[in-house]
C-alpha positions as CSV (number, residue, x, y, z in Angstrom):
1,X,0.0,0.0,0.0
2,X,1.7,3.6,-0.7
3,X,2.5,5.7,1.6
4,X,0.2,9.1,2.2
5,X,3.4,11.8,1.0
6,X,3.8,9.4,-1.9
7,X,0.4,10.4,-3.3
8,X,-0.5,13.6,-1.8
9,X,1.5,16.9,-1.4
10,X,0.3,17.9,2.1
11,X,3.1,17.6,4.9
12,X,3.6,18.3,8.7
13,X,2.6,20.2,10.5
14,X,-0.4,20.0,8.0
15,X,-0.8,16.6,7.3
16,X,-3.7,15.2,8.8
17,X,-3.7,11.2,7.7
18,X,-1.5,8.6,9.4
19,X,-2.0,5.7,6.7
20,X,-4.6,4.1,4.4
21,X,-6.7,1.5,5.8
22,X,-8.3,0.0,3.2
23,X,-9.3,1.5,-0.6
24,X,-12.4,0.0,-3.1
25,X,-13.4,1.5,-6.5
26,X,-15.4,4.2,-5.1
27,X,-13.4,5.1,-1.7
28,X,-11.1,4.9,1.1
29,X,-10.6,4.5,4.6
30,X,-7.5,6.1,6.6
31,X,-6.5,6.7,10.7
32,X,-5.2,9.6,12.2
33,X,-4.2,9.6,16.2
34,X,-3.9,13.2,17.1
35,X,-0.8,13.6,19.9
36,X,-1.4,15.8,22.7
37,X,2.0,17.8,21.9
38,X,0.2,19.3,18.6
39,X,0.6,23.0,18.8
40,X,-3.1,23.9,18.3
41,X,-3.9,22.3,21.3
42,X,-2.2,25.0,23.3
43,X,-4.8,27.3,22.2
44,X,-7.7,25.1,21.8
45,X,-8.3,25.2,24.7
46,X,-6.0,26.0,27.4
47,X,-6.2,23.4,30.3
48,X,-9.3,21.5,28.2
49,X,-7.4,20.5,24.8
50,X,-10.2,19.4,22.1
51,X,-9.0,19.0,17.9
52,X,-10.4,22.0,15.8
53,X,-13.4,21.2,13.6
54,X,-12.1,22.3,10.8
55,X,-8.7,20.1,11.4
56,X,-11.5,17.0,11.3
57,X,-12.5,18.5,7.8
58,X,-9.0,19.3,6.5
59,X,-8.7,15.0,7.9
60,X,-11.6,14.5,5.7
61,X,-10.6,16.1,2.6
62,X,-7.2,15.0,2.7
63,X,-8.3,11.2,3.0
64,X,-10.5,12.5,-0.2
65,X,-7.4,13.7,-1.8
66,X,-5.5,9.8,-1.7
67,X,-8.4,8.9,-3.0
68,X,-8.4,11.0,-5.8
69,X,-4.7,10.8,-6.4
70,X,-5.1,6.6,-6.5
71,X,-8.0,7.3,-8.9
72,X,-6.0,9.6,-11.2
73,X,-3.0,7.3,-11.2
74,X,-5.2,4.5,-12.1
75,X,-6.2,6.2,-15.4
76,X,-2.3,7.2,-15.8
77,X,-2.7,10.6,-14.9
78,X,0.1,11.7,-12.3
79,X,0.1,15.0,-12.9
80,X,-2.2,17.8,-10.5
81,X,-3.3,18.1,-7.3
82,X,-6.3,18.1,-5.8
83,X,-8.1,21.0,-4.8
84,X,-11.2,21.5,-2.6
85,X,-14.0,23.0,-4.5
86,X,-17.2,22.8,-2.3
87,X,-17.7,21.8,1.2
88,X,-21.2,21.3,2.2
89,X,-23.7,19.6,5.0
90,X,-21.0,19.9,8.0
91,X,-22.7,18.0,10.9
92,X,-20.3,17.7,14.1
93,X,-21.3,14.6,16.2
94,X,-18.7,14.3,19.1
95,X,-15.3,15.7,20.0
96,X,-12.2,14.4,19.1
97,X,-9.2,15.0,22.3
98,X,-5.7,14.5,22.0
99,X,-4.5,10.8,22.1
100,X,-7.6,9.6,20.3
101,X,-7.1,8.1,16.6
102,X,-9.8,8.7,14.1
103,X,-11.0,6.6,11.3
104,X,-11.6,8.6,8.2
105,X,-13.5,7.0,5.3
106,X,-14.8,8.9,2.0
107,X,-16.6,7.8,-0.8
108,X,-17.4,8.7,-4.2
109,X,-20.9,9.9,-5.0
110,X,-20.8,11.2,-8.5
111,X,-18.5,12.7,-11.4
112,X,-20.0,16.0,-13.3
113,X,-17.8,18.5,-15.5
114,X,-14.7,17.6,-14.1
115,X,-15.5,17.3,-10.0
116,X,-15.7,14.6,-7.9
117,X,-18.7,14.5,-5.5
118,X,-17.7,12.7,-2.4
119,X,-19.3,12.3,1.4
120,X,-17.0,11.8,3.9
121,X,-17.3,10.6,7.5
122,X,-15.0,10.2,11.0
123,X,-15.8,8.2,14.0
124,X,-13.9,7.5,16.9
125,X,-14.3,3.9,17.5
126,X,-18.1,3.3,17.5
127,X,-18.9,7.1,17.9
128,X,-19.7,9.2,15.2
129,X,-17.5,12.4,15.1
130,X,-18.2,14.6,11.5
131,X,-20.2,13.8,8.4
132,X,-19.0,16.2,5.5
133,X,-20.1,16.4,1.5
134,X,-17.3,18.0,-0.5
135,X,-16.3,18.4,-4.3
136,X,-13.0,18.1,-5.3
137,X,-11.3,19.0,-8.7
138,X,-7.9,17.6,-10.2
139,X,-6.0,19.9,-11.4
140,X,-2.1,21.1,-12.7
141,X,-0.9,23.4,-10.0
142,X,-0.2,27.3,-11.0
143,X,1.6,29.9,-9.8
144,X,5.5,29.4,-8.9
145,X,6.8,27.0,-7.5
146,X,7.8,27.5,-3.6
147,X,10.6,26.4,-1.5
């Protein structure tokens, strides 16, 4: 199974997938254990540390990304990136604290015009933590390259 910075360009401190579970045709599941040194929890909140929301989304749509990226490489395209192009129906279901790990699955709904329709969902062992529905596109980066 490839390793997540094999197939997606996201990296610490903003990488928020350990390692692929499992993968089908038309999704993927991944883990994430979130450590209680993370900077963010020194902020959020002092003395009661919970993971940001948006952190579990970023989880979400970055377990969306390797999916994407094994799709694309499947139909020989290795070039692009995948970029987030709607997030929509964000239901929070349960907090997520430092020390717990997080299974992330997302699957494919639909294809239209160059966007992949996916839901995505966490939970933390049997407790459901997020549901989120997001599009995401594949395309060539622009702009100049960084260091």
């Amino acid at each position: 199974m490839s390793h997540v910075t094999d197939l997606i360009p996201h990296r610490p401190p903003f990488l928020f997938v350990d390692e692929i579970v499992s993968e089908s045709a038309d999704g993927l599941v991944a883990k994430r254990t979130f450590r209680a040194d993370e900077d963010y929890y020194k902020g959020h909140y002092p003395g009661a540390p919970i993971t940001p929301g948006v952190l579990l989304c970023e989880a979400v749509f970055q377990t969306g990304a390797l999916y994407m990226a094994k799709l694309m490489a499947g139909q020989g395209s290795k070039e692009g990136v995948p970029l987030l192009a709607k997030i929509s129906d964000v239901r929070f279901r349960s907090p997520v604290y430092p020390g717990d790990t997080i299974t992330i699955e997302v699957k494919k709904k639909e294809t239209l015009g160059g966007f992949t329709m996916m839901s995505g969902n966490i939970k933390n062992g049997d407790k459901r933590v997020l549901n989120v529905d997001f599009a995401v596109a594949w395309k060539t980066p622009e702009g100049a390259p960084t260091a």
